[in-house]
N, C-alpha and C positions, 0 to 999 in steps of 0.2 A: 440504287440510291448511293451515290458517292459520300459517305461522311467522315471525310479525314477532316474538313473545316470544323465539323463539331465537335471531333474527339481535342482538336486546338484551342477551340473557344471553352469547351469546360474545364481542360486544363488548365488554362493558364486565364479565361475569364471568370471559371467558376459557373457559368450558364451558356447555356443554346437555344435558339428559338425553331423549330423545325417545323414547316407548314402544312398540311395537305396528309394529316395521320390517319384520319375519318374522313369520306366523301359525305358529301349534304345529307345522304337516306341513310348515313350508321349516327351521324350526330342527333338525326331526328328520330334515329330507334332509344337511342340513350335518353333521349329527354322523355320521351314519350314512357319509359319504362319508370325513370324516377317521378315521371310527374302523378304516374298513375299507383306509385305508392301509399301505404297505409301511415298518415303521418304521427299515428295516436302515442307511436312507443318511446322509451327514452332514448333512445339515439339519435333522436328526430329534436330537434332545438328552434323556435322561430321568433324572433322578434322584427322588431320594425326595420331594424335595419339589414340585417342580413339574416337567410335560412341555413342551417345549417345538418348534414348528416354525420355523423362520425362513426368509424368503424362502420365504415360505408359499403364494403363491398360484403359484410357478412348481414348489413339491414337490408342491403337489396341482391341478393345472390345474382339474379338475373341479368345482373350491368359485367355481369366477370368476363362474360365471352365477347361482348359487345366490345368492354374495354382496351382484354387483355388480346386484340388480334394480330392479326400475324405481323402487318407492317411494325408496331409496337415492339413485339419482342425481336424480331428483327432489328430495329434500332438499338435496343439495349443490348442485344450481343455483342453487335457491331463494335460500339460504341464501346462497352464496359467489359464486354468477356461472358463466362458461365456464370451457374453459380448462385446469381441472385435469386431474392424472393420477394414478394411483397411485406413488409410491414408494420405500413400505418396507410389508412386511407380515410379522407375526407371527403363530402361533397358542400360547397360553398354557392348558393345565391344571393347575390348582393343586387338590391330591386335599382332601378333607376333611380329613387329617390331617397337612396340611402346615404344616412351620412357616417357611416362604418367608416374610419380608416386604422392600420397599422403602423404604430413606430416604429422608427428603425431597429433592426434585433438581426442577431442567427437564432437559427433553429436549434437548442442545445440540448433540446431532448426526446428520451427515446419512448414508448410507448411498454413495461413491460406486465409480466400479468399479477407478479408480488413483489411486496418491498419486504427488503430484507437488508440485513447492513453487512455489504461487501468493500474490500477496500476498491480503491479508485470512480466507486460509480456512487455519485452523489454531486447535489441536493436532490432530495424528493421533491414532487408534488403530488397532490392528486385531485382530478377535475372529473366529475359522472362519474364516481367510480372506479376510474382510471388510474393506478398506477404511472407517474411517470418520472424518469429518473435524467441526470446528463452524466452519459456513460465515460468509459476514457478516450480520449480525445482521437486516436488513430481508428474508433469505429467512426463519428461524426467526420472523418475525412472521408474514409471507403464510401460510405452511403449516399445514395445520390436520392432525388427526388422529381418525380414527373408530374406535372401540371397541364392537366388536358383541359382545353377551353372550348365550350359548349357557343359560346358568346364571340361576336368580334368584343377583342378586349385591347384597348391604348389609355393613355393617360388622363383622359376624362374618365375614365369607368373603372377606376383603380386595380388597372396594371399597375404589378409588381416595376417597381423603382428600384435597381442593385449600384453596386458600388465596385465594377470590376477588377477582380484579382483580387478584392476581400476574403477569400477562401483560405487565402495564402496565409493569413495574418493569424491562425490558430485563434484565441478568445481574442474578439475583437468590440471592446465595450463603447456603446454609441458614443458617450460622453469623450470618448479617445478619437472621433472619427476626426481626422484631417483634412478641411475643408480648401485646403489650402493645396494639396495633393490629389484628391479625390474626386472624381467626377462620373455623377449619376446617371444611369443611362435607363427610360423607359423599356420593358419588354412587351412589345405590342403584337399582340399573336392573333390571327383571323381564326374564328369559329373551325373546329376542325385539325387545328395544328396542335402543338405541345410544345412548352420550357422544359428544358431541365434543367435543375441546380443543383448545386451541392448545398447541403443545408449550413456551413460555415460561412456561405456568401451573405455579405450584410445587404439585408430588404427590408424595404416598405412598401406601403400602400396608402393611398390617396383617396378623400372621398369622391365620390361620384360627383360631376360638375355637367356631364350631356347627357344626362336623364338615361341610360340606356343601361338595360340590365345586363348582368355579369356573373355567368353561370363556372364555375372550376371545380375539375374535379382534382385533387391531390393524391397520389401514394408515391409512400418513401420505398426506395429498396433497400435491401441489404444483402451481407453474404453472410456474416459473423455471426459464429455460435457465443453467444455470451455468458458470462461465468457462471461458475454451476449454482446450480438452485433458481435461477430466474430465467426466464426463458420469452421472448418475444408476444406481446397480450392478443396481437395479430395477425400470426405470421399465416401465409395464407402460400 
């Protein structure tokens, strides 16, 4: 697989769409694996609108190999080098008839396992439990993030909406976005394929409009040991 086009587009787009990462019978072992999990624990999150897992590959171990195969890490070597590791992973189902959408945002934080007050890594939150912080700004560049889709996903079924070469722009606050310069571009990925972004690229998400469900699995990479005393809530 040739990918000097994709190492161009995340560079300088911030995202890549690549198709064909899973054949039909490893997308239908993934599903089959998450569908057949025990939904009772707290990692497990569901309301009407969207299902959610978090800290997803440690609620379901058995999606790792499924996930993490060979064509995959072949692309991220490719692509980004050694090095990296997993850590944060989500899985997201968003039903046909969900009216879930995302505003526009970057992704400006990191998942760790204690708060503690360091210079440059702040504000906090925390959500389940979760520590999460937005570290200093040259780790939120290195870090990339892959979005594996279970679902044919386009823009009735809320794919990801970016704003390319927003990556560039360091903290880029919606209220700043120039609509006058800017032009949005759908990432519409068949069942089986993978995005990858940089998490500085500014996105959104769209309610569902063709009833058709929308399965995504997320995990961020990274390479960066971060300062002492805290340490990755995930790292896998």
């Amino acid at each position: 697989m040739d990918l000097t086009g994709h190492r161009y587009h995340i560079a300088h787009d911030g995202f890549t769409v690549i198709e064909d990462i899973y054949i039909g019978a490893e997308v239908t072992a993934l599903i089959n694996v998450i569908e057949s999990a025990d939904r009772s624990g707290p990692l497990f999150r569901q309301t009407d609108d969207v299902f959610t897992i978090r800290q997803f590959l440690k609620a379901i171990p058995d999606v790792s190999p499924l996930l993490l195969n060979d064509r995959l890490k072949n692309v991220i070597s490719n692509i980004f080098g050694d090095g990296y590791f997993v850590v944060k992973s989500i899985y997201f189902d968003k039903p046909g008839s969900s009216n879930w959408f995302v505003a526009w945002h970057q992704d400006l934080t990191i998942s760790v396992d204690k708060k503690i007050d360091i210079a440059g890594y702040g504000p906090w939150t925390v959500k389940q439990n979760q520590f999460a912080v937005q570290p200093p700004l040259h780790i939120l560049q290195d870090n990339f993030t892959v979005r594996i889709h279970l679902d044919d996903t386009n823009e009735n079924n809320g794919a990801l909406k970016v704003l390319p070469g927003s990556h560039l722009k360091e903290i880029y606050r919606p209220e700043n976005i120039d609509w006058q310069q800017e032009t949005e571009v759908s990432c519409n990925v068949q069942a089986g394929g993978i995005m990858i972004m940089r998490p500085l690229l500014m996105h959104t998400s769209n309610r569902t409009t063709n009833n058709k469900r929308r399965r995504v699995v997320h995990i961020e990479f990274s390479r960066t040991t971060l300062a002492d005393g805290i340490d990755w809530a995930e790292r896998i």
